[in-house]
MOPAC internal coordinates of N, CA, C and O (Angstrom, degrees):
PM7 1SCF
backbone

  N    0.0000 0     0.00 0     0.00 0    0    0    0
  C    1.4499 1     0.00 0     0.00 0    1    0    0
  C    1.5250 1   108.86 1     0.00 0    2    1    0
  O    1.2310 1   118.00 1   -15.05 1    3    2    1
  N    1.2000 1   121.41 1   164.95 1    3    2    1
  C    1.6746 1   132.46 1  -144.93 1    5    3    2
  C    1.4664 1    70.17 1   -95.84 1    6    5    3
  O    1.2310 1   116.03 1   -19.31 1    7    6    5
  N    1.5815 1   125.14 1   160.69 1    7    6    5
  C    1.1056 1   142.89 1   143.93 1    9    7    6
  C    1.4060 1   117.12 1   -61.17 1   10    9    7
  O    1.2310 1   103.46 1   129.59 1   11   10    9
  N    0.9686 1   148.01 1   -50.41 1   11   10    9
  C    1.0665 1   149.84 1  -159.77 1   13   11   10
  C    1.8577 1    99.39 1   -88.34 1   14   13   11
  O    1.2310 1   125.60 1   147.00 1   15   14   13
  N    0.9952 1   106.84 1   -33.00 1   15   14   13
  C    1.8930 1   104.75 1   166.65 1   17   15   14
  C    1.4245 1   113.56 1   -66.56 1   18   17   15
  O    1.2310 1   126.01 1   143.96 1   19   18   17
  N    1.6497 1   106.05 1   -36.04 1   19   18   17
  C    1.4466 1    91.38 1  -169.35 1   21   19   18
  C    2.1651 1    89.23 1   -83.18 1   22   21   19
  O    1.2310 1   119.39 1   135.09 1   23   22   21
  N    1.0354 1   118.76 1   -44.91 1   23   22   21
  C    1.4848 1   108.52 1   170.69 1   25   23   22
  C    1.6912 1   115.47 1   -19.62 1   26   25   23
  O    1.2310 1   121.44 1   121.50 1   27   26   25
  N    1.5676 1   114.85 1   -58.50 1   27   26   25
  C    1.5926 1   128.29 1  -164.99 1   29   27   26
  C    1.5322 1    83.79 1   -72.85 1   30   29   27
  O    1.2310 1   104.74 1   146.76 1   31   30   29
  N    1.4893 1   145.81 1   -33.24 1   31   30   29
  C    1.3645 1   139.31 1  -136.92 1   33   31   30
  C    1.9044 1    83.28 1   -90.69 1   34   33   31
  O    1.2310 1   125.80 1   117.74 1   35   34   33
  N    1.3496 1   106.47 1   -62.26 1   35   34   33
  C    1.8497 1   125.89 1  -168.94 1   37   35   34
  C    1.3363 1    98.97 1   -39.32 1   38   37   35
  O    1.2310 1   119.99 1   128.32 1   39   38   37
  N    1.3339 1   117.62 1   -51.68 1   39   38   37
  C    1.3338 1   122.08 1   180.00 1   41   39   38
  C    1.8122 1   137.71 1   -58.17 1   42   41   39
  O    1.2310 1   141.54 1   147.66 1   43   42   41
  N    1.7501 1    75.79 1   -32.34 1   43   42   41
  C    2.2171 1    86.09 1   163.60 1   45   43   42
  C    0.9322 1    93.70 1   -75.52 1   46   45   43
  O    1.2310 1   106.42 1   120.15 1   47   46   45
  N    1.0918 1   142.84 1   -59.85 1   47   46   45
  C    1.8324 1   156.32 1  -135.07 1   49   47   46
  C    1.4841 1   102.47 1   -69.73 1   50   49   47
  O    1.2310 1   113.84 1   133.37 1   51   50   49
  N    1.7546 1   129.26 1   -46.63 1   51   50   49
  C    0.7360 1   133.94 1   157.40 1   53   51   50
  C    2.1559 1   129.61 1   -60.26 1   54   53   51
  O    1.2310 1   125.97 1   160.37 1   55   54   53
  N    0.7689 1   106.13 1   -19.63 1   55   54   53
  C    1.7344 1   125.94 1   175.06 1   57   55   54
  C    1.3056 1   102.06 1  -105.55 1   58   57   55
  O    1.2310 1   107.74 1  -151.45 1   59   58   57
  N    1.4357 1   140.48 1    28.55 1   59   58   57
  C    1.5880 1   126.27 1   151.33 1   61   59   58
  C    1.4188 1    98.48 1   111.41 1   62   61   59
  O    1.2310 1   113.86 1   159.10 1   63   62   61
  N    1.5268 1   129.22 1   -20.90 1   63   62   61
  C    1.9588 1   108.03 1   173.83 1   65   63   62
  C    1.2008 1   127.00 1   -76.77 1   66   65   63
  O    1.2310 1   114.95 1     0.77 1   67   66   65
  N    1.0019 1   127.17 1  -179.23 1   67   66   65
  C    1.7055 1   135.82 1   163.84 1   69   67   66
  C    1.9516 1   104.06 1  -147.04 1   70   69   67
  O    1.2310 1   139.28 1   -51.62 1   71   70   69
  N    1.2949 1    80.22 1   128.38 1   71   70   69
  C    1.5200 1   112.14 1   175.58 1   73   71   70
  C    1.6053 1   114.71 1   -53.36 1   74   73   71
  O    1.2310 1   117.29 1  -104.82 1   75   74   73
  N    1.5304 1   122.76 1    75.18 1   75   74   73
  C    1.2770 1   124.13 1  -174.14 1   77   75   74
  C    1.6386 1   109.68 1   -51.68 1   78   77   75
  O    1.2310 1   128.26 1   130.18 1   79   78   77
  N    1.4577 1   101.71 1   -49.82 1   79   78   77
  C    1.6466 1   112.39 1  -170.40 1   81   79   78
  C    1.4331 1   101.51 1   111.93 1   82   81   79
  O    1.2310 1   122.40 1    -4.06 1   83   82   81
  N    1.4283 1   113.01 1   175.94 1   83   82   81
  C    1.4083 1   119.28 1  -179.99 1   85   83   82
  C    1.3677 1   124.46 1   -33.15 1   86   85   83
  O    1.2310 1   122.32 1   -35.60 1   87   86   85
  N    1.2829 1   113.17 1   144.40 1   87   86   85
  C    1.7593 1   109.79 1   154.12 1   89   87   86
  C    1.3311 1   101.28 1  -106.07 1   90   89   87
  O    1.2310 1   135.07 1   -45.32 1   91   90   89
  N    2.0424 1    88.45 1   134.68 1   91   90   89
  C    1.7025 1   101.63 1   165.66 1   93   91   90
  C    1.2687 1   109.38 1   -58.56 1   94   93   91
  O    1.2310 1   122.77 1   -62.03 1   95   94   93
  N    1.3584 1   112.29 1   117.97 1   95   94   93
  C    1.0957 1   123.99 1   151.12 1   97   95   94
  C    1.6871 1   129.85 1  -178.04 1   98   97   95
  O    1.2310 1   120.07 1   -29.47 1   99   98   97
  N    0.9682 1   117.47 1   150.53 1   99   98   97
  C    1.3237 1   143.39 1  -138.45 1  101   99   98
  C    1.7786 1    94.52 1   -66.08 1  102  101   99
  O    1.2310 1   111.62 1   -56.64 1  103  102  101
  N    1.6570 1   133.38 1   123.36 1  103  102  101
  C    1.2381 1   125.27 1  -161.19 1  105  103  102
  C    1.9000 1    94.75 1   -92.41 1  106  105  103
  O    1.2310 1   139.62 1   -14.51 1  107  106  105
  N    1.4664 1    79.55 1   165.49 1  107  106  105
  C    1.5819 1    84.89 1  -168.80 1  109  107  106
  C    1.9259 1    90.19 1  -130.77 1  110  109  107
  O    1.2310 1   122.39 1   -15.74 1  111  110  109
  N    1.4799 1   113.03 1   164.26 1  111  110  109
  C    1.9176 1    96.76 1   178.40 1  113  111  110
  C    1.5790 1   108.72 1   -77.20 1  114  113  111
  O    1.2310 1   113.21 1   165.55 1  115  114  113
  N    1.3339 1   130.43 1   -14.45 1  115  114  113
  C    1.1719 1   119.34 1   170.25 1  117  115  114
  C    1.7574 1   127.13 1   -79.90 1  118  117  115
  O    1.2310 1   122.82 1   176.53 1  119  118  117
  N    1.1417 1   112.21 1    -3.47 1  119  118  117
  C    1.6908 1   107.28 1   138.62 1  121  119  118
  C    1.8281 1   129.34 1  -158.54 1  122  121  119
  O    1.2310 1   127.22 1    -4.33 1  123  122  121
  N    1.2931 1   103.72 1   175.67 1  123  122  121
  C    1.5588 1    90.60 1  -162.32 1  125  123  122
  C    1.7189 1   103.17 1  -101.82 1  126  125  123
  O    1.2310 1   120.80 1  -166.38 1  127  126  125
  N    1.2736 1   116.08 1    13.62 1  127  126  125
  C    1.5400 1   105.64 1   155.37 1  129  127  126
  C    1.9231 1    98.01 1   161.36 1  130  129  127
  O    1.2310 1   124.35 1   -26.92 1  131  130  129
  N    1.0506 1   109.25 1   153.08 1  131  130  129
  C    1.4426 1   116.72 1   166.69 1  133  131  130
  C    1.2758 1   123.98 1  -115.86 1  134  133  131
  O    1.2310 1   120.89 1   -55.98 1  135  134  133
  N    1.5302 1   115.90 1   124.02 1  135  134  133
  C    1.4031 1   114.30 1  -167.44 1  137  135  134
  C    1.7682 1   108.91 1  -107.76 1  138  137  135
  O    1.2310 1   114.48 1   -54.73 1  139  138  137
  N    0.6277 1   128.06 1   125.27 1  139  138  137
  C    1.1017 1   139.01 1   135.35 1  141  139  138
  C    1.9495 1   147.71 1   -25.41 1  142  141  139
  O    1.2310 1   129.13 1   -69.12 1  143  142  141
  N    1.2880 1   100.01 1   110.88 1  143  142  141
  C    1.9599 1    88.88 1  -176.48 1  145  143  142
  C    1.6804 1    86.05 1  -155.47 1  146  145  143
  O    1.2310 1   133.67 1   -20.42 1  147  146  145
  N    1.3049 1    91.18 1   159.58 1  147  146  145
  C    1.3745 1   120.97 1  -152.49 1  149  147  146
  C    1.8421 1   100.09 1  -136.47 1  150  149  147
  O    1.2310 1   129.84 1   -33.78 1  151  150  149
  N    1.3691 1    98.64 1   146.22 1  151  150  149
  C    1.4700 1   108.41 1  -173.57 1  153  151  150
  C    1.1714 1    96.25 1   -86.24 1  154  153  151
  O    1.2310 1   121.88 1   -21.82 1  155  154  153
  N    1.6085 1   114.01 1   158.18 1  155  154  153
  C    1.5776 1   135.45 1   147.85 1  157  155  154
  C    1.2701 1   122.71 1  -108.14 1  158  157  155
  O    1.2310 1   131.89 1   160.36 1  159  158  157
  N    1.3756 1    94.65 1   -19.64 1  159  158  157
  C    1.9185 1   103.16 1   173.21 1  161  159  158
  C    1.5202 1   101.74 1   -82.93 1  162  161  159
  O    1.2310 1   124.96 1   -16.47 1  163  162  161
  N    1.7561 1   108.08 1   163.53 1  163  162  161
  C    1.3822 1   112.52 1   179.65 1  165  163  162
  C    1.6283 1   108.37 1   -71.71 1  166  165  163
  O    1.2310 1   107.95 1   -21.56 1  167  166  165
  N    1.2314 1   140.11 1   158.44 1  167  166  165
  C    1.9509 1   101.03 1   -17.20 1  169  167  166
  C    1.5471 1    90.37 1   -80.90 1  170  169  167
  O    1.2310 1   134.81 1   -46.19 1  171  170  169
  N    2.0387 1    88.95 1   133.81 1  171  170  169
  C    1.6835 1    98.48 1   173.24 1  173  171  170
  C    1.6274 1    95.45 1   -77.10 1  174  173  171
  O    1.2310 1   135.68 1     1.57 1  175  174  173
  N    1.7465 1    87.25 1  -178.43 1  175  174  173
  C    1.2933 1   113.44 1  -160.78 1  177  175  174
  C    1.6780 1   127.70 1    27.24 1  178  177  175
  O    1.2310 1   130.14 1  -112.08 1  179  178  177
  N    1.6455 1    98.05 1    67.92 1  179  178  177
  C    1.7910 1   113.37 1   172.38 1  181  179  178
  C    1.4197 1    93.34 1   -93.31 1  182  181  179
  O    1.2310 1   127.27 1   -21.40 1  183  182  181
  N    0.9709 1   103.61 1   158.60 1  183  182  181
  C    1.0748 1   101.88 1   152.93 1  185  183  182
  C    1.9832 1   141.07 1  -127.68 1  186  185  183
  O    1.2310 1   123.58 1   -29.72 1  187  186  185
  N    1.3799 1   110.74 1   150.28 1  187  186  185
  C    1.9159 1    69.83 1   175.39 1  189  187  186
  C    1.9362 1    82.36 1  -147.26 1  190  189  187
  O    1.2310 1   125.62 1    -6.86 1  191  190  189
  N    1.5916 1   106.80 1   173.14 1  191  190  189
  C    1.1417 1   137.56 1  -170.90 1  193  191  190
  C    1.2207 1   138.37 1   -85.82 1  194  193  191
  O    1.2310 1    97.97 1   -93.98 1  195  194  193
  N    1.0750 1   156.95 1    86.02 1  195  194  193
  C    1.5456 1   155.41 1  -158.40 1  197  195  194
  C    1.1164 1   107.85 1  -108.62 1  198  197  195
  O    1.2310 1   121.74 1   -85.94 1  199  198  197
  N    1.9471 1   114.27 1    94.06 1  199  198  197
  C    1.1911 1   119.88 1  -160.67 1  201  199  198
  C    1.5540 1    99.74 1  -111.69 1  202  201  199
  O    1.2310 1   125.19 1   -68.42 1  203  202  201
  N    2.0798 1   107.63 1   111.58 1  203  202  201
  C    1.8827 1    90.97 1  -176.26 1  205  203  202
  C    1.3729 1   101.18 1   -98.75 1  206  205  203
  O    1.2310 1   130.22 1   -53.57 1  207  206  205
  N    1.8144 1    97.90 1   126.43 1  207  206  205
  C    1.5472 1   115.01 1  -176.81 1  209  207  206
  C    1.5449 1    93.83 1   -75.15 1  210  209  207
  O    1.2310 1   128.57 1   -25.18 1  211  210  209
  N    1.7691 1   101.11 1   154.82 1  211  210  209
  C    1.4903 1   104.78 1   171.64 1  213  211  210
  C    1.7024 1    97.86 1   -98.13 1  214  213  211
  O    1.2310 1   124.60 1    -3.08 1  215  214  213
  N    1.6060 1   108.77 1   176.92 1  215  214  213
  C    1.3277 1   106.03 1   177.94 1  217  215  214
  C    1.3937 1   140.79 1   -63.10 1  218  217  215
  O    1.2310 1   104.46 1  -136.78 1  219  218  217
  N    1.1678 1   146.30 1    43.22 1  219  218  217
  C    1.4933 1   153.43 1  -124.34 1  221  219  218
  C    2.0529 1   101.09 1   -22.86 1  222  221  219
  O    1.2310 1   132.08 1   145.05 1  223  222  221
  N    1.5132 1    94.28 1   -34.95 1  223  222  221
  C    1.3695 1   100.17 1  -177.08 1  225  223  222
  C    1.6830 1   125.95 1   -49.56 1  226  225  223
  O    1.2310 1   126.65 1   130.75 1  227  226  225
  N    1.1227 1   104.81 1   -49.25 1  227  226  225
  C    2.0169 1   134.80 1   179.22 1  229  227  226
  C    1.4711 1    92.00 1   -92.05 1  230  229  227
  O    1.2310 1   130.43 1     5.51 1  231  230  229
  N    1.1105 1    97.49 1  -174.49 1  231  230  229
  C    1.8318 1   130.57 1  -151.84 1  233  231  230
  C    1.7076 1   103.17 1  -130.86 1  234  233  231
  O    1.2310 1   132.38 1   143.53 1  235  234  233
  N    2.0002 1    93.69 1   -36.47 1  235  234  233
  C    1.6112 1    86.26 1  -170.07 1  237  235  234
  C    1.6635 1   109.96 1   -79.25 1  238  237  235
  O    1.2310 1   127.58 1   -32.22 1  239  238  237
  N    1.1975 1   103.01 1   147.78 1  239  238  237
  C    1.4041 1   123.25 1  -174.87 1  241  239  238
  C    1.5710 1   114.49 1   -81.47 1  242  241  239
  O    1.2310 1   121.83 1   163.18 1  243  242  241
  N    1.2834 1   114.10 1   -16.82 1  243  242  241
  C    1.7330 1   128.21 1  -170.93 1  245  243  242
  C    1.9511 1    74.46 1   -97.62 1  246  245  243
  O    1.2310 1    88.48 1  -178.64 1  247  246  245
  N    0.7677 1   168.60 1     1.36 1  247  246  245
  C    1.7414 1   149.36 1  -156.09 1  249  247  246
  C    1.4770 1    93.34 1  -118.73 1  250  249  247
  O    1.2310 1   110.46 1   -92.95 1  251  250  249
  N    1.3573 1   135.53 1    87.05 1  251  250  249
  C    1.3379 1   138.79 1  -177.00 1  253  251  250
  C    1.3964 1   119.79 1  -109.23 1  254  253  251
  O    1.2310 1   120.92 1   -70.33 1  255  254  253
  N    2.0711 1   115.86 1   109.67 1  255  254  253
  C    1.5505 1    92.02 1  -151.39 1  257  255  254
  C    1.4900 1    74.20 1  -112.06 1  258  257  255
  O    1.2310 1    99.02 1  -159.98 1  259  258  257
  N    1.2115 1   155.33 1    20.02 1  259  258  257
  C    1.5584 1   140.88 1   165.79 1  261  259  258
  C    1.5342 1   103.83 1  -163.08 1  262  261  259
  O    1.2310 1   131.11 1   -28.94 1  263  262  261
  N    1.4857 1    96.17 1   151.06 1  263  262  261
  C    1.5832 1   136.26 1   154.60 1  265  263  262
  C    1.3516 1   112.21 1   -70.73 1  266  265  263
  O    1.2310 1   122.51 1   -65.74 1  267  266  265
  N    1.2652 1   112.80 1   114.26 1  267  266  265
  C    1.5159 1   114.04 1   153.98 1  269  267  266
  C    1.8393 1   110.52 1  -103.30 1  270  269  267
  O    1.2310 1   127.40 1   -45.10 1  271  270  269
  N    1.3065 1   103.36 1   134.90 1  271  270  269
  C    1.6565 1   114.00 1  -175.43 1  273  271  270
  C    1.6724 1    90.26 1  -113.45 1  274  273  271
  O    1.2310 1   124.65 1   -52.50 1  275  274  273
  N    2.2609 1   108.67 1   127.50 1  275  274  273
  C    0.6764 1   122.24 1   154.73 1  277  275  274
  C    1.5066 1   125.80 1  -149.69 1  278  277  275
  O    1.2310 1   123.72 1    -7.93 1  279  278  277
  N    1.4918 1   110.47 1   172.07 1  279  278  277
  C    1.4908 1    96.34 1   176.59 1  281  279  278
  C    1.3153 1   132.75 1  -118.60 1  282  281  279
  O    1.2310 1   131.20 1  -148.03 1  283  282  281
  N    1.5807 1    96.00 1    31.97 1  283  282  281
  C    1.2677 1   127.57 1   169.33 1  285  283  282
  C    1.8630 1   116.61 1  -121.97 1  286  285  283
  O    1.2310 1   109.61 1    -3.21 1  287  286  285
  N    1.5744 1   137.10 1   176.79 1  287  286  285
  C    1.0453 1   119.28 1   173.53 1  289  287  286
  C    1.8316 1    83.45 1   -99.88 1  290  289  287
  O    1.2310 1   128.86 1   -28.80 1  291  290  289
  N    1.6080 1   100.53 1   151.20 1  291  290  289
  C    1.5404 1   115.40 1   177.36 1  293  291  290
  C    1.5871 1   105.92 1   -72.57 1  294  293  291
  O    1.2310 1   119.06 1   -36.75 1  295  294  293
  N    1.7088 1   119.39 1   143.25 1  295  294  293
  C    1.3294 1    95.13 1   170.99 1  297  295  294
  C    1.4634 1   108.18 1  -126.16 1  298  297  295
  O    1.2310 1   124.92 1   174.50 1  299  298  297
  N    1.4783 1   108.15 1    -5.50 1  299  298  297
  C    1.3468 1   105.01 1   168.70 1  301  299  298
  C    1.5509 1   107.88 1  -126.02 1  302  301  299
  O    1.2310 1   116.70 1    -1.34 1  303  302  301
  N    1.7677 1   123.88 1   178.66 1  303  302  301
  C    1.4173 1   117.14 1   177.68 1  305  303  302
  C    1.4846 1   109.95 1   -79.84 1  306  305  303
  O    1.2310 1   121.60 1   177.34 1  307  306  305
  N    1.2514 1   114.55 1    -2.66 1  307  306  305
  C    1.7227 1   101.05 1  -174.67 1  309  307  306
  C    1.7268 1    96.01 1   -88.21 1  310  309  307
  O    1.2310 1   108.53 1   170.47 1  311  310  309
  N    1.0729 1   139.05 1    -9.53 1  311  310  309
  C    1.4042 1   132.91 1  -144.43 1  313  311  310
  C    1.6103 1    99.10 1   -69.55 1  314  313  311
  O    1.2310 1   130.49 1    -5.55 1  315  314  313
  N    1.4296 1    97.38 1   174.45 1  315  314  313
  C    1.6922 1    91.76 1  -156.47 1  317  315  314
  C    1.4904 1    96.18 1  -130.10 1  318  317  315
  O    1.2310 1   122.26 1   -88.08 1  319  318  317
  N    1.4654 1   113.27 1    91.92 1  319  318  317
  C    1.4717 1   123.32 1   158.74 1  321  319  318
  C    1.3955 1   132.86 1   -21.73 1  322  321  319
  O    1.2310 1   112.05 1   -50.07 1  323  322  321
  N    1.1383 1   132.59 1   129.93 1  323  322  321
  C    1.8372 1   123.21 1   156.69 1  325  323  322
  C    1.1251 1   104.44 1   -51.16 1  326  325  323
  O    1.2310 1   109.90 1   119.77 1  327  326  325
  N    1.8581 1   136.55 1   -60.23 1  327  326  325
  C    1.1002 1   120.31 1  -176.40 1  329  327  326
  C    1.6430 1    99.08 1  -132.73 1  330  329  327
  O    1.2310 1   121.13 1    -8.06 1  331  330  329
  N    1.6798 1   115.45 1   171.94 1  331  330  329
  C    1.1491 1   104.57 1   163.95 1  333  331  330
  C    1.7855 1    94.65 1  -155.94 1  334  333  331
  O    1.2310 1   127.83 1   -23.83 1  335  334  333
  N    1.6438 1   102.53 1   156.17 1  335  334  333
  C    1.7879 1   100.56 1  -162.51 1  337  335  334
  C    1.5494 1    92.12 1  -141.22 1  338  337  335
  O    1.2310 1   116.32 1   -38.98 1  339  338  337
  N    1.5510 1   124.60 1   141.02 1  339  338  337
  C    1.1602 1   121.75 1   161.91 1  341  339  338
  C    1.0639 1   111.55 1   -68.55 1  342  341  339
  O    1.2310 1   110.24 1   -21.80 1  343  342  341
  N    1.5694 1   135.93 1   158.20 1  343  342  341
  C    1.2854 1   142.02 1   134.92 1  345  343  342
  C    1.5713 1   117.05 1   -26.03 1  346  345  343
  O    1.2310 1   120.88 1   139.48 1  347  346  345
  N    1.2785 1   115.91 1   -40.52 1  347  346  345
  C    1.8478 1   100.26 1   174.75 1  349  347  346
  C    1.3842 1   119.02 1   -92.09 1  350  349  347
  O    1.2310 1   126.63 1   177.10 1  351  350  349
  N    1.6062 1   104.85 1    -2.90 1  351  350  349
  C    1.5002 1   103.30 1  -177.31 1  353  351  350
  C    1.4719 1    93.67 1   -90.77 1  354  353  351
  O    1.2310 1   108.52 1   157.17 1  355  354  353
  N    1.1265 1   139.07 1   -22.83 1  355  354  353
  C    1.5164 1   133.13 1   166.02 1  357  355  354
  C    1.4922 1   121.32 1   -38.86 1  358  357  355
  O    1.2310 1   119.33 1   144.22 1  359  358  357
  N    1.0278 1   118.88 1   -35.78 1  359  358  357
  C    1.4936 1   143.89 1  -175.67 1  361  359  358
  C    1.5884 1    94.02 1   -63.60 1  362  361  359
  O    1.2310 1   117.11 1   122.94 1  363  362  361
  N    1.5195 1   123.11 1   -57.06 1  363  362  361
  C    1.4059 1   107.18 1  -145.40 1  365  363  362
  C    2.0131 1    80.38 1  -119.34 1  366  365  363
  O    1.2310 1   102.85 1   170.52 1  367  366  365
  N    0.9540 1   149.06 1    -9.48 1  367  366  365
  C    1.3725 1   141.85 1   169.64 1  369  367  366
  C    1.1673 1   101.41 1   -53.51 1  370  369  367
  O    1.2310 1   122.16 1   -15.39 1  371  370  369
  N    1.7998 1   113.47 1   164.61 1  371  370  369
  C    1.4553 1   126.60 1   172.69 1  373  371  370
  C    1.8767 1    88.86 1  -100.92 1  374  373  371
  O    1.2310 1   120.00 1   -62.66 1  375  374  373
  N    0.9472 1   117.60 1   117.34 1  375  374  373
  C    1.2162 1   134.58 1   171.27 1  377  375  374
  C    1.2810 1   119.11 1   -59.12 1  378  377  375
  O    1.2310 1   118.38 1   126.73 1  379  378  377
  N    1.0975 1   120.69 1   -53.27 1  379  378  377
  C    1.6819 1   143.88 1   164.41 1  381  379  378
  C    1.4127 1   108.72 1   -35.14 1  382  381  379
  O    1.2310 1   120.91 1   107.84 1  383  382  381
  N    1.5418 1   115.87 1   -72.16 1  383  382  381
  C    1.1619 1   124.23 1   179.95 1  385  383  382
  C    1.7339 1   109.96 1   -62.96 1  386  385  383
  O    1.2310 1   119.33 1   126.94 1  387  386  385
  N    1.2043 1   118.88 1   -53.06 1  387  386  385
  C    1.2916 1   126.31 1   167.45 1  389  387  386
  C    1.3857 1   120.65 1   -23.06 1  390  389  387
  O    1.2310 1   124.51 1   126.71 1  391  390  389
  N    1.6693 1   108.94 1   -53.29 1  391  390  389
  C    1.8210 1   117.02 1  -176.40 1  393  391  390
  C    1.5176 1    93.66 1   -78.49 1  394  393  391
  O    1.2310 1   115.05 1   150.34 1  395  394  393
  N    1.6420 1   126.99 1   -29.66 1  395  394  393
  C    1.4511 1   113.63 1  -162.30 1  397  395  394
  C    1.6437 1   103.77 1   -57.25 1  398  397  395
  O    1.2310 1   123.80 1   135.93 1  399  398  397
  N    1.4869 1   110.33 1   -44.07 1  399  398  397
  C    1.4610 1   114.83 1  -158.24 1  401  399  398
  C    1.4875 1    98.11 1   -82.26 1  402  401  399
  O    1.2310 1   110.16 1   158.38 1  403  402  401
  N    1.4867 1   136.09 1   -21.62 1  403  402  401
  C    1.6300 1   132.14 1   157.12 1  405  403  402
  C    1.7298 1   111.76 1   -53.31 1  406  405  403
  O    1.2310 1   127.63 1   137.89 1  407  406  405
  N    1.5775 1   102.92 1   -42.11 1  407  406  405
  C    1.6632 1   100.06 1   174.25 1  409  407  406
  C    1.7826 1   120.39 1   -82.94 1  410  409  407
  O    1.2310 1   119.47 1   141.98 1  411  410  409
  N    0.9349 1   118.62 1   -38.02 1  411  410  409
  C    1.3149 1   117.28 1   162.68 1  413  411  410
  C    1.7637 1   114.92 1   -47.82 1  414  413  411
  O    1.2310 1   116.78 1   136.51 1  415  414  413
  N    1.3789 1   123.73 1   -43.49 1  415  414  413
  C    1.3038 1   115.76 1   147.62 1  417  415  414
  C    1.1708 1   140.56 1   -35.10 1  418  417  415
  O    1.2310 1   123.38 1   113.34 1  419  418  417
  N    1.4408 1   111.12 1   -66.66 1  419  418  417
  C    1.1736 1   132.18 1  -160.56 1  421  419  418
  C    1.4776 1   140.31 1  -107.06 1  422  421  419
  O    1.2310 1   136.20 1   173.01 1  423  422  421
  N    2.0222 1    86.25 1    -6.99 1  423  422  421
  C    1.9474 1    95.59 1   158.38 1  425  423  422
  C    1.4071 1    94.29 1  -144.64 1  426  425  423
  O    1.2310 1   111.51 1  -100.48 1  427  426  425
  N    1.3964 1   133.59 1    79.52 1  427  426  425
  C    1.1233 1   166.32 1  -157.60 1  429  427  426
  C    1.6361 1   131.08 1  -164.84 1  430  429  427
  O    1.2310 1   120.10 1   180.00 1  431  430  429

């Protein structure tokens, strides 16, 4: 796993989620897997989505340049995230604040 995913991952994990792991489900070329995490804070068991888009640009499916955050599973590529973060903007975001405004959404 990318460093910087598991970085965005430490950071739910720390604000009330747990790292379910994949959802079964069937891959499509617009991303290379959706993970799953689940609250412990009230209301437990929310859930929301960590969908890594591949590059629309390339073909390869391992080349993942963003996170889409939702609290639904995505079923097409246009779908429209609560939030979504590149992999290099992870690097320089406040992470902290970042998950606050995903939780103020989403167990609120």
């Amino acid at each position: 796993m990318d460093a910087r995913l598991e970085k965005l991952i430490n950071a739910f994990e720390k604000k009330g989620w747990t790292l379910k792991g994949s959802v079964d489900i069937s891959g499509d070329w617009w991303f290379q897997d959706i993970l799953q995490l689940v609250s412990k804070w009230r209301p437990t068991e929310t859930n929301i989505y960590l969908t890594l888009l591949t590059d629309p640009q390339l073909s390869d499916k391992n080349n993942i340049w963003s996170i889409g955050i939702s609290s639904t599973i995505p079923q097409t590529k246009s779908f429209t995230y609560l939030e979504q973060i590149t992999l290099n903007d992870i690097k320089k975001t406040d992470l902290d604040i970042f998950v606050d405004g995903i939780n103020n959404v989403t167990l609120n």
